[in-house]
C-alpha positions in Angstrom: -21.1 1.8 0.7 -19.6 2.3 -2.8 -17.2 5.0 -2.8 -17.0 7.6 -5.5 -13.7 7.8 -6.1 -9.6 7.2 -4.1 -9.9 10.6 -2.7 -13.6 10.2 -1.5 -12.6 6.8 0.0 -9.9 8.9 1.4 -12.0 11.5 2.9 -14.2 9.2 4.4 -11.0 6.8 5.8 -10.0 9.6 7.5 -12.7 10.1 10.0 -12.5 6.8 11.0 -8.5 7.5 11.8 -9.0 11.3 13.8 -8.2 9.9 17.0 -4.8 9.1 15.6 -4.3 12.9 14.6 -3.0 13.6 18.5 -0.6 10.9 17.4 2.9 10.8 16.2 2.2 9.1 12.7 3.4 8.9 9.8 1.1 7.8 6.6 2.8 5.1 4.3 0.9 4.2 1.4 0.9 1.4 -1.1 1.4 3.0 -4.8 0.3 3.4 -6.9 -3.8 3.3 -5.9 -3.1 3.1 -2.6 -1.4 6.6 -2.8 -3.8 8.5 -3.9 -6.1 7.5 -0.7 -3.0 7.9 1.8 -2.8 11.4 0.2 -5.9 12.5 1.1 -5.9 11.0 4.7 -2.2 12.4 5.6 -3.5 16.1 4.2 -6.6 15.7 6.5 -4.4 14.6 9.6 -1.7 16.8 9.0 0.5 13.8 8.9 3.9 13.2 6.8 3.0 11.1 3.6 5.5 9.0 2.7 5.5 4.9 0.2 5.8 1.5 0.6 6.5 0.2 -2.2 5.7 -3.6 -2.7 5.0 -6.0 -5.9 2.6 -8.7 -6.6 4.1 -11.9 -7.8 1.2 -13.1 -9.9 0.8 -16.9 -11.0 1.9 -18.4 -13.6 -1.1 -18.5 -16.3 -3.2 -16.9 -13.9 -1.6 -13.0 -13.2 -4.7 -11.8 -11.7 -4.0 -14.0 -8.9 -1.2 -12.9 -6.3 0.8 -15.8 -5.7 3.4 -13.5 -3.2 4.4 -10.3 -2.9 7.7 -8.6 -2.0 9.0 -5.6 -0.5 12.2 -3.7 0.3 14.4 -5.4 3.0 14.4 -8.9 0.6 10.6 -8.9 2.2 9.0 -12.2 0.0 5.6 -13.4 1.1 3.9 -16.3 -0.1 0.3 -17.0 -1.0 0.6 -20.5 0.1 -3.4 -21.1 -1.1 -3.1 -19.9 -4.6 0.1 -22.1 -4.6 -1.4 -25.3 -3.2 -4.9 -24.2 -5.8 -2.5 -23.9 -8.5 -0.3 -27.1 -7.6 2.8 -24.8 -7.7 5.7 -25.0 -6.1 7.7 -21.7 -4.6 10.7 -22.5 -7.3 8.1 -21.9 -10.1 8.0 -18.1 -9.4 11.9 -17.7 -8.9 12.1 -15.7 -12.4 9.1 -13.5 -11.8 9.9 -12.4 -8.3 13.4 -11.8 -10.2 11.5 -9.5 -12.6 9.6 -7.9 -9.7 12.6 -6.8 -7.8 13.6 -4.9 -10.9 10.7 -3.0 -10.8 10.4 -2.2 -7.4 13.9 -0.7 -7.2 12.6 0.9 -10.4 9.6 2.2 -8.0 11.8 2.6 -4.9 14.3 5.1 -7.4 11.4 6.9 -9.1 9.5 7.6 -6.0 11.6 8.5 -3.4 15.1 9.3 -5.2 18.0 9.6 -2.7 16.0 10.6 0.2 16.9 8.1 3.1 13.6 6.1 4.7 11.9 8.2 7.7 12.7 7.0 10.7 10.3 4.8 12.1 11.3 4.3 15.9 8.5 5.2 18.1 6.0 6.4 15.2 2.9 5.0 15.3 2.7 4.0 11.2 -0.7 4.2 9.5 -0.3 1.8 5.9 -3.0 2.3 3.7 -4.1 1.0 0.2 -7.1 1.3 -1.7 -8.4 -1.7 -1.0 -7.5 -5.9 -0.5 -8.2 -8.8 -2.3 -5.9 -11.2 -1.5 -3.3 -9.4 0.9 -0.5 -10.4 -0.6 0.8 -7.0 -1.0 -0.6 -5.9 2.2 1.5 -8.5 4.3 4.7 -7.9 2.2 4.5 -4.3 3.6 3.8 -4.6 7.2 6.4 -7.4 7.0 8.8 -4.7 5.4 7.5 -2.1 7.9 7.7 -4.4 11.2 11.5 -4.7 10.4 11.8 -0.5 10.6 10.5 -1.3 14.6 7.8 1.2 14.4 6.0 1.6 18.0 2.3 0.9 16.4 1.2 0.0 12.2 -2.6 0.1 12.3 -3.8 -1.1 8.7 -6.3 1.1 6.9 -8.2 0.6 4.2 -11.6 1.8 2.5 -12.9 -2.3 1.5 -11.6 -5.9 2.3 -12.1 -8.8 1.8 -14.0 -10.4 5.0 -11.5 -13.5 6.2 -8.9 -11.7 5.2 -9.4 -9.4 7.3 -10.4 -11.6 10.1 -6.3 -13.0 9.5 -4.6 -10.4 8.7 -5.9 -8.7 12.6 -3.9 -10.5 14.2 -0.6 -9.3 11.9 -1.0 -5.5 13.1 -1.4 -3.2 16.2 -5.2 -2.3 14.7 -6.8 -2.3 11.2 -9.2 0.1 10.2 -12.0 -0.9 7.3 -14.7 0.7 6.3 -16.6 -1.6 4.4 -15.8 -5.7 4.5 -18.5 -7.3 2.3 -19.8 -10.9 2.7 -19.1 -12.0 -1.0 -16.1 -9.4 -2.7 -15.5 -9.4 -6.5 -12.8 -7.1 -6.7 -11.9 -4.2 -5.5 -12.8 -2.1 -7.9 -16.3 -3.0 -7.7 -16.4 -0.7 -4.5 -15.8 2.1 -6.8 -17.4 4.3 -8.9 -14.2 5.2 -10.6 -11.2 3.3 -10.8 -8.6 4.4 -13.4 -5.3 3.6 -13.0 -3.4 5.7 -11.3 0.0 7.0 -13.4 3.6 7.0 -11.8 3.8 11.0 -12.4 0.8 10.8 -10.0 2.3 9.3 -7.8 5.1 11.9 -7.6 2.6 14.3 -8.0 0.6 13.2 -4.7 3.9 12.3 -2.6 6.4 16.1 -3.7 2.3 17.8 -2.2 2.6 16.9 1.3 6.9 16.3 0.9 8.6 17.6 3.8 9.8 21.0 2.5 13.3 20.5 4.1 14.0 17.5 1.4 14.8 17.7 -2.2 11.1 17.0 -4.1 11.2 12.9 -5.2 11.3 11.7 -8.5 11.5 13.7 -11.9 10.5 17.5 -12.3 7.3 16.7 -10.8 5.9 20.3 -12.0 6.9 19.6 -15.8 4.7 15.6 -15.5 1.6 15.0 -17.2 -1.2 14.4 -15.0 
């Protein structure tokens, strides 16, 4: 299966999740991609949509490769295999997961303002993303999640990456996949289009399903490019 686009990859996601409709859930999604698929899946569910934001820690000489990931809480997660590939040791990213934290509270700020975190106690949480690769990301935000104490976090996304998924089982309530290929390039590849999603987008998709008792996130969302 090769999906058209986020929001078809969101349709489609969202028919595997209807049972959790009857549910008290919540939808927290992984910006920016990731955001654009949670949108589509909390509008179908009737669900609140809300972010989780987390950064990559790419390698040194090798960006494309997540070597962690971290997440609000002081969340860091380490991709001890790229590391031991790479002959790295964890002190070698210290400046870049310095950098990183910047931008997530850059992210955190932008996205959700002065609005406090929903709370999380007995909600079943559903985190999506657009896809995995290396799950860096991924496990930086259940980690950051499981800390919030959240009755259930069932993992959804449209493609993934066959072992990881096979691990990363084991670190939620349930994971939902649509499509986990033997041999996975990247992500994209499950596409037919893949831009890059913009962080007015974001805002966009989040102040659409905001809870209309809260002040709308970010800038003057109406005024944004898109």
């Amino acid at each position: 299966m090769v999906f058209r686009n986020r929001t078809d990859a969101g349709k489609q996601l969202t028919e595997a999740l209807l049972p959790y409709q009857r549910e008290n859930c919540i939808i927290l999604a992984l910006p920016r991609g990731g955001v654009a698929v949670g949108h589509e899946v909390a509008k179908r569910l009737k669900k609140p949509l809300d972010v989780m934001v987390v950064r990559k820690i790419g390698a040194p000489g090798h960006e494309e490769l997540a070597a962690g990931a971290i997440g609000p809480h002081d969340v860091l997660v380490l991709n001890r295999d790229v590391l031991v590939m790479l002959r790295l040791q964890p002190e070698a990213l210290q400046d870049r997961i310095e950098q990183e934290k910047k931008e997530l509270n850059r992210r955190l700020h932008l996205f959700r303002g002065d609005s406090p975190f929903p709370d999380l106690d007995g909600t079943t949480v559903i985190l999506v993303d657009d896809g995995l690769a290396t799950g860096a990301t991924a496990r930086a935000a259940i980690k950051a999640v499981k800390a919030l104490k959240p009755a259930k976090i069932v993992l959804a996304i449209p493609v993934g990456t066959r072992p990881l998924l096979a691990q990363l089982r084991y670190e939620v309530d349930e994971l939902v996949c649509l499509e986990s290929p033997e041999h996975f390039d990247a992500v994209s590849a499950w596409y037919l289009e893949f831009p890059q999603c913009s962080d007015s987008e974001v805002i966009h998709w989040l102040n659409d399903l905001w809870d209309p008792k809260k002040e709308p996130v970010g800038m003057n969302w109406e005024d944004l490019p898109l």
